[in-house]
C-alpha positions as CSV (number, residue, x, y, z in Angstrom):
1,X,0.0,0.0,0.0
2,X,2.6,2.2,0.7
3,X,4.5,1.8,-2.6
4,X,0.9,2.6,-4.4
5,X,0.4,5.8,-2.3
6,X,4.2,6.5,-3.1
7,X,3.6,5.7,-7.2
8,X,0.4,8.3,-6.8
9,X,2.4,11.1,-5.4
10,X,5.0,11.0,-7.7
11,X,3.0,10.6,-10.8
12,X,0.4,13.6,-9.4
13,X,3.9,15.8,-9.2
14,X,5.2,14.9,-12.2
15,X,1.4,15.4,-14.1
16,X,1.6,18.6,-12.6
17,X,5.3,19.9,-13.7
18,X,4.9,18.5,-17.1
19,X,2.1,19.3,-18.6
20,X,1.9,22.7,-20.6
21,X,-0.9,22.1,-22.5
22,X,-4.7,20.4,-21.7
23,X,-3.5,17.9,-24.5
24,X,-0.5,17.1,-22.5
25,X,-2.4,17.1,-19.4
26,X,-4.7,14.6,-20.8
27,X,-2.0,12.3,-21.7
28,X,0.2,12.7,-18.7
29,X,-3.1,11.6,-16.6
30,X,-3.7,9.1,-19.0
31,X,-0.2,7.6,-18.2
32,X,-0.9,8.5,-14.5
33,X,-4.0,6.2,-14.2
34,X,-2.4,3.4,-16.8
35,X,0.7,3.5,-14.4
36,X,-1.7,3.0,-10.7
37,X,-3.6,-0.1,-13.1
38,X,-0.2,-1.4,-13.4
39,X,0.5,-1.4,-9.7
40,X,-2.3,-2.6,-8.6
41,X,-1.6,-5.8,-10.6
């Protein structure tokens, strides 16, 4: 649990530095949520 909480808090901080457009925001959360489905498993 503690490594999914970890994966969450690194992918919302990256999400949030990298995306400069609503396209890239849609395909950074895209990855986000595809990345949480992986580690969960």
């Amino acid at each position: 649990m503690k490594k999914l909480t970890l994966a969450l808090a690194l992918l919302g901080a990256l999400t949030i530095a990298a995306c400069n457009t609503v396209s890239g925001a849609g395909d950074d959360l895209q990855s986000a949520s595809n990345a949480v489905e992986n580690e969960m498993d």
